[in-house]
C-alpha positions in Angstrom: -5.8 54.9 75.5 -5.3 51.7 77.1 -4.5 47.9 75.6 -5.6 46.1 73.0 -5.7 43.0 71.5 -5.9 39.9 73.0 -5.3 41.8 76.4 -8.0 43.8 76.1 -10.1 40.9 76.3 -8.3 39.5 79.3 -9.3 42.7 80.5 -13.2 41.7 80.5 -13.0 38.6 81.1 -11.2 39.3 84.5 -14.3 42.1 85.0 -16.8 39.5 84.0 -14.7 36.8 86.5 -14.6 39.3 89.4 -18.3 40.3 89.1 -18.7 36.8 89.7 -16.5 36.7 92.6 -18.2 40.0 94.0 -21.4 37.7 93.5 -19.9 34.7 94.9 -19.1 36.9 97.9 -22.6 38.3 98.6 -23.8 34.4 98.2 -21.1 32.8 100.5 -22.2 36.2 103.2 -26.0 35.4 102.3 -25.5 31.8 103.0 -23.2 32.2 106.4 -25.9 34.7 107.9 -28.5 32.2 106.8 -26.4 29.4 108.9 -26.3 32.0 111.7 -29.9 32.7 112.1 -31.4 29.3 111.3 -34.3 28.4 113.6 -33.4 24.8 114.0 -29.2 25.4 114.4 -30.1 28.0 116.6 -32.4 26.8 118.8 -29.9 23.7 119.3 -26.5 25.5 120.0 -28.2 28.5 121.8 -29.3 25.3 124.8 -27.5 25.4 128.1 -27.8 22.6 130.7 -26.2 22.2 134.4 -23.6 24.8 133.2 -22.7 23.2 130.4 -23.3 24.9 126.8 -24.0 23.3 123.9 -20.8 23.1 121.4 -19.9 26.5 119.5 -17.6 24.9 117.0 -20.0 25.4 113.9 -20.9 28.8 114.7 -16.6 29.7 115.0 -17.0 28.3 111.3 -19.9 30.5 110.4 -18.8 33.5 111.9 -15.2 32.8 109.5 -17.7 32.2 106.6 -19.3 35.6 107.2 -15.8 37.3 107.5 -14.7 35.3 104.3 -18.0 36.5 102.4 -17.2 40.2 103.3 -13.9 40.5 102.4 -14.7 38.4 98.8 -16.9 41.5 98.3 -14.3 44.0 98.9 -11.7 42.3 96.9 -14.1 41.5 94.3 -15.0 45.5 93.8 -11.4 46.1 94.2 -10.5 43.9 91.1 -14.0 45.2 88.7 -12.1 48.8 89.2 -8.6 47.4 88.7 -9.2 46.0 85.6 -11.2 48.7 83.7 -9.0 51.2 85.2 -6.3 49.3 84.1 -4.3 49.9 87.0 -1.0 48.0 87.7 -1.1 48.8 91.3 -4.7 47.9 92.1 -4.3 44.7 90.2 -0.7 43.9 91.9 -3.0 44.9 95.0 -6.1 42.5 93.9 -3.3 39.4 93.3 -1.9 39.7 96.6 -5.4 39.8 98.4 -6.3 36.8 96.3 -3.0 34.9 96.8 -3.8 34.9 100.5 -7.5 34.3 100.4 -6.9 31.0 98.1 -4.4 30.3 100.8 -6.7 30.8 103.7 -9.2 28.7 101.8 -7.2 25.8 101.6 -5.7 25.9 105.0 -9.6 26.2 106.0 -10.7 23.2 103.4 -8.1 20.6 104.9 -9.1 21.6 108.7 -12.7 21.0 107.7 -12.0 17.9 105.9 -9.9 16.9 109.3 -12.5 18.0 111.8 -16.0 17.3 109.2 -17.7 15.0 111.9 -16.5 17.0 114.8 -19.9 19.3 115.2 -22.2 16.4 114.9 -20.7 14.9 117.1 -20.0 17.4 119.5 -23.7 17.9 119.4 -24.3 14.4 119.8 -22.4 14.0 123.2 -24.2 17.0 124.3 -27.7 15.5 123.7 -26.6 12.2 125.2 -25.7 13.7 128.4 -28.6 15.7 128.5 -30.7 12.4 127.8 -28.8 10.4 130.5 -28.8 12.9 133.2 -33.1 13.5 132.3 -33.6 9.9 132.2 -31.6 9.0 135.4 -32.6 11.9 137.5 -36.4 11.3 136.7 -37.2 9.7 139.8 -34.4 11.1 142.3 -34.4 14.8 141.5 -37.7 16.7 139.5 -36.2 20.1 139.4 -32.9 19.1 137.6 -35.3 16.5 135.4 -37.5 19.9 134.7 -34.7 21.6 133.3 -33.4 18.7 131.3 -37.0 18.3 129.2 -37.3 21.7 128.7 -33.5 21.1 127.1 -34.7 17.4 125.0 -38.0 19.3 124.3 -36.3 21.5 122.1 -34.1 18.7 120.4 -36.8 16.5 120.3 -39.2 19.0 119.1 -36.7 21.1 116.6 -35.3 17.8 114.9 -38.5 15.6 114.8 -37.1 12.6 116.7 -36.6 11.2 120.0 -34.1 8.8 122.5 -30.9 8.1 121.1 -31.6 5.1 119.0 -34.8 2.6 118.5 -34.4 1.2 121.7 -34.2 4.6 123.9 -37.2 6.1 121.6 -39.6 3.3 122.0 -38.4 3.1 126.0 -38.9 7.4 126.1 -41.9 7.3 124.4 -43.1 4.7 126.7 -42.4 6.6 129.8 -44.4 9.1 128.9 -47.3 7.6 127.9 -46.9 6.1 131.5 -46.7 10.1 132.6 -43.5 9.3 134.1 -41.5 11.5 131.8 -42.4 14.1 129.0 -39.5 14.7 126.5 -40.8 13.6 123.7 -42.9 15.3 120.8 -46.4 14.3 120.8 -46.0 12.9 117.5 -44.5 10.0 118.5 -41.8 9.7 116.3 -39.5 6.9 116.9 -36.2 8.2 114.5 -33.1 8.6 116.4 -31.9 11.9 117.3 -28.3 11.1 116.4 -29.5 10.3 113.0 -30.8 13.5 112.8 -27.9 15.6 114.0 -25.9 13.9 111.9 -28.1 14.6 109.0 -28.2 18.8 109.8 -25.1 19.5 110.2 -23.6 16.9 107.2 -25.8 18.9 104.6 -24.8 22.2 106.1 -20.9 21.1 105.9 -21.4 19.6 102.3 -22.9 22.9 101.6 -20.5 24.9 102.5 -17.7 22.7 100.7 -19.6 23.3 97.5 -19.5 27.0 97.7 -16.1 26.6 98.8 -14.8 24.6 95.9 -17.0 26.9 93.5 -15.1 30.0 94.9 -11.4 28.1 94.8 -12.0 27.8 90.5 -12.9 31.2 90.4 -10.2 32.7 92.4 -7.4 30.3 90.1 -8.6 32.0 87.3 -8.9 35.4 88.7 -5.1 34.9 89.7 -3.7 33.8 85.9 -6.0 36.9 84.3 -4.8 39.4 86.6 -0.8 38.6 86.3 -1.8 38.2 82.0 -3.4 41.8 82.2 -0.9 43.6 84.5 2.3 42.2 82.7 0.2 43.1 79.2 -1.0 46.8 80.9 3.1 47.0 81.5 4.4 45.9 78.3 1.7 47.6 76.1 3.1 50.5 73.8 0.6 52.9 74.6 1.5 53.7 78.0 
């Protein structure tokens, strides 16, 4: 036999709750893998230029994401079989996991709030010394101006935009026309490339604080129903 009553439908809600945080688990994984393969994030923080790499702070986040997403699952299952087992120890178990995941998800919310314009622009110094050194070296030294449009190329090309505001796009894409350089896309786009870094990696951020804040209300009330059913598992008279 097992409880009844009110506790027994505490019991399925917290099934019902951790099959969504189980869910919640595979999305926040799905998503982080997503983050990591992305053709245009990748292409960007995979570039290299005069020994210098490009920054790796969003991918430390995404590879914490993909941790976080794995270990929801596994507390999530851990949880479903708690509560229709109605086991005090697996639910003691579950609480504990949960206590320190919402804990880790908060420390990890105010660092990101702290440090949310920290990969853009990161990303943004990176381009602009990559743009300086091209545009400088043009004239004095071809090989190192080689491998700095093969580097813009791919921003340029990846993001859609070119120079670093209206002034260095119309002067680039003047340049080239003049076949002195050839870093930007053939387009001819004249949007600013820090517009457009700032513009990935905001929504990616945003994103991720969604699913995070999501995740936060589910694991509150995964918390409350798992103390309610393990102190009603204790106290009920047919154990």
């Amino acid at each position: 036999m097992g409880v009844e009553g009110c506790t027994k439908c505490i019991k399925y809600m917290l099934f019902f709750f951790n099959f969504i945080f189980w869910l919640a688990g595979g999305v926040i994984l799905g998503v982080a893998l997503w983050l990591r393969h992305d053709p245009k994030t990748s292409n960007l923080l995979e570039l290299e230029f005069d020994g210098a790499h490009a920054p790796s702070t969003f991918y430390i986040s995404v590879h914490i994401l993909i941790a976080v997403g794995a270990v929801m699952m596994v507390v999530g299952f851990l949880g479903c079989y708690g509560a229709i087992q109605e086991s005090q120890c697996l639910l003691g178990t579950f609480f504990a996991c949960l206590v320190i995941l919402f804990a880790c998800e908060v420390a990890a919310g105010i660092w990101g709030f702290m440090h949310k314009d920290t990969v853009s622009t990161e990303m943004t110094n990176f381009y602009d010394t990559v743009y300086d050194k091209a545009m400088v070296q043009t004239i004095s030294d071809q090989d190192k101006t080689k491998a700095a449009a093969s580097v813009l190329k791919v921003f340029h090309e990846t993001l859609s935009c070119c120079g670093k505001g209206a002034g260095t796009s119309v002067l680039t894409t003047l340049t080239d026309k003049f076949g002195l350089t050839d870093f930007c896309p053939n387009s001819g786009t004249f949007v600013s490339c820090h517009q457009r870094i700032d513009e990935l990696f905001s929504d990616k951020i945003y994103l991720i604080g969604i699913a995070a804040l999501v995740v936060a209300v589910i694991m509150i009330f995964e918390m409350i129903f798992s103390m309610v059913l393990c102190c009603g598992i204790r106290n009920s008279p047919v154990y």
